[in-house]
VEXDREN-2710 file (C-alpha; in Angstrom, 1 decimal):
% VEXDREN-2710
k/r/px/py/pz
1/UNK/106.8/71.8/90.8
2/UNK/104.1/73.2/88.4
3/UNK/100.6/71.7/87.4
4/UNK/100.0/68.4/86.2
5/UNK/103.4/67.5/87.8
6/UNK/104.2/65.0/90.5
7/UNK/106.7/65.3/93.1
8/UNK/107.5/62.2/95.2
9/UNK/107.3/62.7/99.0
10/UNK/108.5/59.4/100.7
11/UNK/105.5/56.8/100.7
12/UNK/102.9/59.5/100.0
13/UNK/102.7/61.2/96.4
14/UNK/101.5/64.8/96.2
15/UNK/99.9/65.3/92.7
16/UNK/98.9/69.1/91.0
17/UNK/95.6/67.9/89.3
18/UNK/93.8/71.4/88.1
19/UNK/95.1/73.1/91.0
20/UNK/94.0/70.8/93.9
21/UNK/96.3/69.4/96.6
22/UNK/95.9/65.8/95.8
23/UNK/97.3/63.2/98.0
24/UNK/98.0/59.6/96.0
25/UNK/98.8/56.2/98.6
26/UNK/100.7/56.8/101.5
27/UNK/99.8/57.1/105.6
28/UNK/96.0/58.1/106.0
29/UNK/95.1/58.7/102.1
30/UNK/94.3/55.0/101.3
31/UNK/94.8/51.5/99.6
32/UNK/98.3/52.9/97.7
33/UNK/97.1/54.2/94.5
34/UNK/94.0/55.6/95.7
35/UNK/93.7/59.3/95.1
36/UNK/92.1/62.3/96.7
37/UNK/92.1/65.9/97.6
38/UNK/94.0/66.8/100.2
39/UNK/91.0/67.7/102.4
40/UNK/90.0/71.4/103.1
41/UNK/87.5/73.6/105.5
42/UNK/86.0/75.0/102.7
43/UNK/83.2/76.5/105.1
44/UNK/83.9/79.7/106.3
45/UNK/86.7/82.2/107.4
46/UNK/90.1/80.9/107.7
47/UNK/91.2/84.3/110.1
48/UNK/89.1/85.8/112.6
49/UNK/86.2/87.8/112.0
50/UNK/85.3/90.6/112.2
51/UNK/89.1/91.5/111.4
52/UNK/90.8/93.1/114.1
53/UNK/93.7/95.4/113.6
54/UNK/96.7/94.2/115.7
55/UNK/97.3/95.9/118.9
56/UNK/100.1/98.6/118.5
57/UNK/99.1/99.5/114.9
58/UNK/97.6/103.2/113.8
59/UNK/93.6/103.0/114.5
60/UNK/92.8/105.4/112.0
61/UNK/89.6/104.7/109.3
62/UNK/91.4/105.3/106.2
63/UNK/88.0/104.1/104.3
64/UNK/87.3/107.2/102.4
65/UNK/90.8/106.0/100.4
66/UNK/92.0/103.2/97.7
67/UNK/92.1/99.6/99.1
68/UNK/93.2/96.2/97.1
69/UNK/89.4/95.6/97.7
70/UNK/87.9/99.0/96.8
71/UNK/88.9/101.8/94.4
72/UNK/87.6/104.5/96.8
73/UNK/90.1/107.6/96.5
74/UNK/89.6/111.1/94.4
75/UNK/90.9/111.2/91.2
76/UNK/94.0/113.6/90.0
77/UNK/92.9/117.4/89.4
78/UNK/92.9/118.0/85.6
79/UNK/94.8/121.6/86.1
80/UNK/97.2/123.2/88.6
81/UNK/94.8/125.4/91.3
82/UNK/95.5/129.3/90.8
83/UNK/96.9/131.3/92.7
84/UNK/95.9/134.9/93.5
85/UNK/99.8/136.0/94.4
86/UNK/102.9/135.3/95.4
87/UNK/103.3/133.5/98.3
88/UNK/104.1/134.6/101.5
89/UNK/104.1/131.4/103.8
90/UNK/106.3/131.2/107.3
91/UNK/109.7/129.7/106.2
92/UNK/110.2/128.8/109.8
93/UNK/107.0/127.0/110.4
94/UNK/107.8/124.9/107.1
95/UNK/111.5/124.1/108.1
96/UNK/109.2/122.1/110.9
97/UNK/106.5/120.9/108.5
98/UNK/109.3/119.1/106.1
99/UNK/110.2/117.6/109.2
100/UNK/107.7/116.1/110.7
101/UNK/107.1/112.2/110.7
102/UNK/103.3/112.4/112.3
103/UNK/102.3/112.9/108.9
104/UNK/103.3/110.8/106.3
105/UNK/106.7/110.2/107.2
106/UNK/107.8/113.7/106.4
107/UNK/108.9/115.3/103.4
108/UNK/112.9/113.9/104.1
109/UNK/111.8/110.6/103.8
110/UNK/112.3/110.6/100.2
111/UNK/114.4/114.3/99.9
112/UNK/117.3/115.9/101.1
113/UNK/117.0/119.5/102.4
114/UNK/120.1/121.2/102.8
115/UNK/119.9/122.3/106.7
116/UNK/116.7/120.4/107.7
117/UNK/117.8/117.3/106.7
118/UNK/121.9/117.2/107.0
119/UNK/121.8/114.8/110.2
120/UNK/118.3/113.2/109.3
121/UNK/119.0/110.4/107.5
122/UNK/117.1/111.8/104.2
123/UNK/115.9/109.7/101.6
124/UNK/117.0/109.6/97.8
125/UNK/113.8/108.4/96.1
126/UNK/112.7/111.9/95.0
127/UNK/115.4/114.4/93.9
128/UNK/117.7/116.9/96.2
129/UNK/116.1/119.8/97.1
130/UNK/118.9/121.6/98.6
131/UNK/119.4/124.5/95.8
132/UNK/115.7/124.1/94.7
133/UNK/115.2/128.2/95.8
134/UNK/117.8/128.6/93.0
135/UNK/116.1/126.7/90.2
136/UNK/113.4/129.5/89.5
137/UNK/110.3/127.8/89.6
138/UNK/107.1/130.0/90.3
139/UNK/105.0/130.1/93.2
140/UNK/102.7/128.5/92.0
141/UNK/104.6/125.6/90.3
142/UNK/106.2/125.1/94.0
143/UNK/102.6/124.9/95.8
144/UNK/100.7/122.7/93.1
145/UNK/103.8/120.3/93.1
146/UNK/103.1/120.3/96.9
147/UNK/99.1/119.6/96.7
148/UNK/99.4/117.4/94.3
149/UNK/102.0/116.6/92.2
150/UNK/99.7/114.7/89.8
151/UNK/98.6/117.6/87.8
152/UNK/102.2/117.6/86.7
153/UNK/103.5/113.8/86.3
154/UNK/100.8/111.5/86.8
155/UNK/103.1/108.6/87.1
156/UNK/104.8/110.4/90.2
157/UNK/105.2/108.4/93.9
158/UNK/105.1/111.8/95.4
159/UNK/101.9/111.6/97.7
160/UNK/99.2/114.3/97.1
161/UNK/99.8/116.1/100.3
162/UNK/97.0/118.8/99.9
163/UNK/94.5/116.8/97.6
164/UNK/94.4/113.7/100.2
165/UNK/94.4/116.5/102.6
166/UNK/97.4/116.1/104.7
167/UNK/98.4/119.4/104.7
168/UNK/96.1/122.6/104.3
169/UNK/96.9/125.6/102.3
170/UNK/98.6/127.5/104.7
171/UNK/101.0/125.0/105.3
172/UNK/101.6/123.7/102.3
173/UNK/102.5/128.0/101.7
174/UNK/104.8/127.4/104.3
175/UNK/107.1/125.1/103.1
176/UNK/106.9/126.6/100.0
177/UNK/108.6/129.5/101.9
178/UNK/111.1/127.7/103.3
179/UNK/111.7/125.7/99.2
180/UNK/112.7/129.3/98.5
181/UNK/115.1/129.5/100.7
182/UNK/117.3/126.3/99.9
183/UNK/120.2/127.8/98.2
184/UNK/123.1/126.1/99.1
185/UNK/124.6/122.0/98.3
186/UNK/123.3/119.8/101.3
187/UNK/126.3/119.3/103.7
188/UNK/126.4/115.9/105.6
189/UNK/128.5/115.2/108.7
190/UNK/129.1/111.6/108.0
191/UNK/128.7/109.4/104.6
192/UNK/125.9/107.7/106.1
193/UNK/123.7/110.6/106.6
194/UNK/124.3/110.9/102.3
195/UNK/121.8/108.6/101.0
196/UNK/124.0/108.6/97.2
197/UNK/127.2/107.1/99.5
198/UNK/125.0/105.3/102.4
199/UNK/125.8/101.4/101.6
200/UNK/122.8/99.3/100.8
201/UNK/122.6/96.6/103.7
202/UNK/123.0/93.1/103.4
203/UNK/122.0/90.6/106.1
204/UNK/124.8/88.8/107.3
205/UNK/123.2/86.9/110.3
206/UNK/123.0/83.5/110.3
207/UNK/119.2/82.7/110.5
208/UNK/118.9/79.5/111.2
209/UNK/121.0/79.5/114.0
210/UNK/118.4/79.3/117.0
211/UNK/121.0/81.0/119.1
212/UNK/120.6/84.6/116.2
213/UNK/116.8/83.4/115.3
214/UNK/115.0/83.3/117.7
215/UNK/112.5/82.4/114.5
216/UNK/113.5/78.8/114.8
217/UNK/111.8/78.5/118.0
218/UNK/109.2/78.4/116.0
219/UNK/110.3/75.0/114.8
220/UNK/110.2/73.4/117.9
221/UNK/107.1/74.3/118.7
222/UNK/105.4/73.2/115.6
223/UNK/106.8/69.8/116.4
224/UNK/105.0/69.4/119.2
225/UNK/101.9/70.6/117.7
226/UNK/102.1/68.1/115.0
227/UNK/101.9/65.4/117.5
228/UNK/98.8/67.2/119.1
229/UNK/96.2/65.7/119.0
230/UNK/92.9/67.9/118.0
231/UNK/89.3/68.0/118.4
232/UNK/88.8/65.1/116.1
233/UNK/91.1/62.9/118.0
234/UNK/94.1/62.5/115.6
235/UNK/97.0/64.7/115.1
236/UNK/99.3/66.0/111.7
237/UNK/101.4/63.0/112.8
238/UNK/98.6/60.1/112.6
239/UNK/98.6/60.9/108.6
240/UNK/102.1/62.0/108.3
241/UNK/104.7/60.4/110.1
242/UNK/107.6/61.7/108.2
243/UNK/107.5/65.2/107.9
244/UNK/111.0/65.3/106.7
245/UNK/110.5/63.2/104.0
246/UNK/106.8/64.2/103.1
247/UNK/107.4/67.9/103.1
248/UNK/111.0/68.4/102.0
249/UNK/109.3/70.2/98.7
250/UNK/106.4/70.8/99.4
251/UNK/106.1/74.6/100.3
252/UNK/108.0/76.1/97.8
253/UNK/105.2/75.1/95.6
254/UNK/102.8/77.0/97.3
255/UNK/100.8/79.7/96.9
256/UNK/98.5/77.9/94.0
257/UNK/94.7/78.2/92.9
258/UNK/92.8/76.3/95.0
259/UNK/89.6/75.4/92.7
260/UNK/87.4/74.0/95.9
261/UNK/88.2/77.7/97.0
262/UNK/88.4/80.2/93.8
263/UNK/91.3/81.9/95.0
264/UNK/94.8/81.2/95.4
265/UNK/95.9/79.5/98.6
266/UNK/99.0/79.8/100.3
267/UNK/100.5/77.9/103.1
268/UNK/98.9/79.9/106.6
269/UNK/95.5/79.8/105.0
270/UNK/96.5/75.9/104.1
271/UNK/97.7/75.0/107.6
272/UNK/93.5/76.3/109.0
273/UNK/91.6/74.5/106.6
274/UNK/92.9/71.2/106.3
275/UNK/93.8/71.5/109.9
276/UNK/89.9/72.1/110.2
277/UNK/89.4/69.1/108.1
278/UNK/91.5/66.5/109.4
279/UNK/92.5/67.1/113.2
280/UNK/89.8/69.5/114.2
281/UNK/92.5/71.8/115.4
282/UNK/91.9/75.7/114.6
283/UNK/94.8/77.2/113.7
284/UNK/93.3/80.7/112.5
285/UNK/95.6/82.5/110.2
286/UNK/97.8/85.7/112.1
287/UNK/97.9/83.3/115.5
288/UNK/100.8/81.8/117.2
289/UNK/100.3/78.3/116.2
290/UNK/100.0/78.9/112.9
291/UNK/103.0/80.7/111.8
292/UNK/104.9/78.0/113.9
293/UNK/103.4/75.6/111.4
294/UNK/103.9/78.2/108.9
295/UNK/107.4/78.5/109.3
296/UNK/107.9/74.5/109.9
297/UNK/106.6/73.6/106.4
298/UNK/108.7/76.2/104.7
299/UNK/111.9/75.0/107.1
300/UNK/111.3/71.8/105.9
301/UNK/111.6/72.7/102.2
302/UNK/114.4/74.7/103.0
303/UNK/117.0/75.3/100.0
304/UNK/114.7/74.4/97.6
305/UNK/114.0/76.3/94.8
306/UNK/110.3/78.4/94.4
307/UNK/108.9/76.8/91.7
308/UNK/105.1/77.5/91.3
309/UNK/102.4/76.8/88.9
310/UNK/102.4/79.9/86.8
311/UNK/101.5/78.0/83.3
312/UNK/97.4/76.8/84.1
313/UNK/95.3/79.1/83.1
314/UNK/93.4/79.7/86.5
315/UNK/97.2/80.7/87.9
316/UNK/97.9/83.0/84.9
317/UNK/94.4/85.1/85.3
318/UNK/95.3/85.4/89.4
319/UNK/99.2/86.9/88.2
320/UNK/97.6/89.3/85.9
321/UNK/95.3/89.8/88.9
322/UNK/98.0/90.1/91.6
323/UNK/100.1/92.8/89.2
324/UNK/97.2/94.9/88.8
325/UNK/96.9/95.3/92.4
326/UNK/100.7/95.9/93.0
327/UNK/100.1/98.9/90.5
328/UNK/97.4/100.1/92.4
329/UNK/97.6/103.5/94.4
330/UNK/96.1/102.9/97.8
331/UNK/95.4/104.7/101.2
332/UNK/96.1/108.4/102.3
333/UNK/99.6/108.8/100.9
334/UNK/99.0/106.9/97.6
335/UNK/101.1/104.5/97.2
336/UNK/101.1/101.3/95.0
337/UNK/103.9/98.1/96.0
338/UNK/105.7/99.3/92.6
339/UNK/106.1/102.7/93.7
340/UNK/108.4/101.6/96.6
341/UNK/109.6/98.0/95.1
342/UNK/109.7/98.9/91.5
343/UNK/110.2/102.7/90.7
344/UNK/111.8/103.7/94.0
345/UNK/114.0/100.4/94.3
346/UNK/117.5/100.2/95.4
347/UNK/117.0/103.3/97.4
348/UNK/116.6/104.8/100.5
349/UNK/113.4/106.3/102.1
350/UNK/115.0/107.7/105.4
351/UNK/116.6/105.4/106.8
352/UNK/115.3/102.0/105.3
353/UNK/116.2/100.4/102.2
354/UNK/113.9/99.5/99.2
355/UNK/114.3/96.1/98.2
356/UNK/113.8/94.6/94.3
357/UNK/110.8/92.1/94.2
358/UNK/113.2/89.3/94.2
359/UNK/114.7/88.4/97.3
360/UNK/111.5/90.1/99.2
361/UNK/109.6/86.3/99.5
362/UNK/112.1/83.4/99.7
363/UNK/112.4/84.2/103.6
364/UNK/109.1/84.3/104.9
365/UNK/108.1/83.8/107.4
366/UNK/110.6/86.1/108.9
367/UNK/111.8/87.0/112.5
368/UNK/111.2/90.6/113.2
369/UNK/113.8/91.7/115.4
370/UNK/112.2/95.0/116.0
371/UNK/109.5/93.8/116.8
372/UNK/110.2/90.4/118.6
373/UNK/107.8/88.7/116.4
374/UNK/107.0/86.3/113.4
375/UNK/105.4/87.8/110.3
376/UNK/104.2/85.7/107.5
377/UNK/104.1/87.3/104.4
378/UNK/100.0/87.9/104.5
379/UNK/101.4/90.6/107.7
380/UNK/103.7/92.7/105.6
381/UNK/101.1/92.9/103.6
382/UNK/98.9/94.1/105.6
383/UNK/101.5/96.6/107.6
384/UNK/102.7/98.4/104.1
385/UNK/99.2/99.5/103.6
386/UNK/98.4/100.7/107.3
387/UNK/101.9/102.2/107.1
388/UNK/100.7/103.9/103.9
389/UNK/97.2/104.9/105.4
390/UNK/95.0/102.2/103.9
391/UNK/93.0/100.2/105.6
392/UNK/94.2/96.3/105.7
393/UNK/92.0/93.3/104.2
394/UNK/91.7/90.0/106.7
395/UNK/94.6/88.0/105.8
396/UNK/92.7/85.2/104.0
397/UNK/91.2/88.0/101.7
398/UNK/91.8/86.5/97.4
399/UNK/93.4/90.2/96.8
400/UNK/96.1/89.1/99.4
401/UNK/96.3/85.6/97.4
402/UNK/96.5/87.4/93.9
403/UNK/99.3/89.5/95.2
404/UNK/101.2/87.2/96.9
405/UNK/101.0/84.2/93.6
406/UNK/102.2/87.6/91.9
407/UNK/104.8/87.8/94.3
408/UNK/106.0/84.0/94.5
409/UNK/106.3/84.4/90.3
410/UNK/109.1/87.1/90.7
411/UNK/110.9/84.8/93.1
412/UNK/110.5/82.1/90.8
413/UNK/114.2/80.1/91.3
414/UNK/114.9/81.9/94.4
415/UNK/116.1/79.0/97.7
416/UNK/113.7/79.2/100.7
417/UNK/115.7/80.1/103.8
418/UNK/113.1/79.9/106.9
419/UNK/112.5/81.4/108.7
420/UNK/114.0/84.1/107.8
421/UNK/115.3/87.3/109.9
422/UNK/115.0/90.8/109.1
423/UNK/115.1/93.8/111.3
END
């Protein structure tokens, strides 16, 4: 449903009028043909402050780098450092370095390595190394490439191992060394551990089957809550007493600019505030009760198609926004969303696959069955830029709102399926 447009929702009627959530008739909004704003919490936080990084995740301060609030990180060098000589680096001590996953991930993530990376489950986003001692390339080349591969190809995904200082010189000599010593074709024991024949996955589980999802618990619970009542004595149910019918839509219309607000509001941050505003509940965003909610409202709508406002002018300014920020190189290892979901898709970085835009929003919020947990999409947000060495934003933060309206506009057409399930 885009602006200006109505969409019918049993007795109630949900009208798009410059952006607002506007309920017309119905249970709790009035004589029928009264309208008003769905009401909002406009006071305030809508996720706990100060924001807390979840227990489990890395507690390193990653503030001296690139953030989607701050542009904080060093620039590229201008010209490759010199060097006084060849080098003479510890082949053995690199064959480790390439290999090791406390720092970034390690250098197989995205290469294979002939012999240190024939039963690793190497990644194909940057090119085989394997005969790379053969190619010819100087010392230096080899190092700089190493530090920081910017002074070559500024449009590289390649982090700046030495510039961001992951690595020091001596190290970064050291796998050097052992580059000049990768001679031979890579030889894999199995087609999976060959990232050009390793099969793309595809998620075959059926998740809405409470029995595979445990996501659809998740359902059940937010039934209950909507007949809760909350601090102001009346409950979800007391103003809408068809969910079914009042909701079948609804979400796949979401996220959109919320004027009252200035920034773009998507369903988690929806559920707080006009929780807040109606029932006196608190449902802050990132807790248990509000991706049950989360995940109700988007079951709800299930197998309808995303269809937000991107046509209103407000909307268009926050996708520009939102694409911006998926360009932008963040954290320690800098990496922007398009380096992974748009120049790096459809391959592998070790062992997981790199998704397209499209088909990365329609499921969300997901089951994470490594995890044993419900993220909303505001939480893999957060994750890839912890995961990346950037420091998170609270999840009502507008950068998250820009990037996810971004988001929803790539899945434009794409069927909800929630709650989703993904390993």
């Amino acid at each position: 449903m885009r602006l200006g447009g109505i969409l019918a929702i049993g007795t109630a009627a949900v009208l798009l009028v410059a952006g607002a959530f506007v309920i017309a008739g119905g249970s709790g909004a009035g004589a029928q043909g009264n309208k008003k704003e769905a009401p909002l919490d406009t006071n305030g936080d809508a996720s706990a402050r100060p924001w807390k990084r979840y227990a489990g995740w890395p507690a390193r301060d990653e503030s001296k780098w690139n953030t989607l609030a701050q542009v904080a990180s060093p620039s590229a060098p201008k010209a490759p450092r010199k060097l006084a000589g060849p080098i003479t680096g510890d082949a053995a001590k690199g064959a480790e370095l390439v290999a090791d996953r406390n720092r970034g991930g390690s250098c197989l993530a995205c290469h294979v390595m002939g012999p240190a990376g024939g039963a690793n489950l190497p990644g194909n986003v940057g090119p085989d190394l394997s005969q790379i001692g053969s190619a010819g390339r100087e010392d230096e080349y080899l190092f700089n490439y190493i530090y920081d591969p910017r002074v070559y190809n500024p449009e590289t995904v390649m982090p700046p191992w030495g510039g961001h200082g992951v690595f020091n010189d001596q190290e970064i000599s050291d796998m050097v060394a052992f580059l000049k010593t990768l001679k031979s074709p890579a030889a894999f024991k199995t087609e999976l551990d060959d990232p050009e024949k390793r099969p793309a996955p595809v998620e075959k589980r059926e998740n809405l089957d409470p029995i595979e999802n445990p996501g659809m618990w998740a359902v059940d619970k937010a039934q209950d809550l909507w007949k809760q009542a909350g601090a102001a004595g009346k409950s979800c149910q007391s103003c809408h007493s068809d969910a079914k019918a009042e909701f079948k839509t609804w979400a796949a219309s979401m996220p959109r600019w919320e004027p009252r607000l200035n920034k773009v509001l998507g369903v988690e941050e929806f559920v707080t505030r006009h929780a807040r505003a109606t029932t006196g509940a608190n449902w802050l965003m990132e807790t248990d009760d509000n991706r049950a909610m989360s995940v109700y409202l988007h079951f709800l709508a299930n197998g309808t198609p995303i269809q937000i406002d991107t046509t209103s002018a407000e909307s268009k300014a926050a996708i520009e926004r939102g694409k911006e920020l998926s360009n932008r190189k963040l954290g320690e290892l800098n990496f922007a969303c398009t380096d992974c979901h748009g120049k790096s898709a459809n391959h592998w970085i070790r062992g997981q696959w790199l998704g397209e835009p499209k088909g990365q929003y329609d499921h969300f919020p997901t089951w994470r069955t490594s995890l044993l947990a419900i993220w909303d999409i505001r939480q893999r947000f957060q994750w890839c830029q912890v995961n990346i060495r950037a420091d998170e934003l609270p999840p009502d933060a507008k950068e998250y709102g820009d990037l996810e309206l971004y988001l929803a506009a790539q899945n434009d057409g794409q069927k909800l399926s929630v709650p989703g399930i993904r390993h």
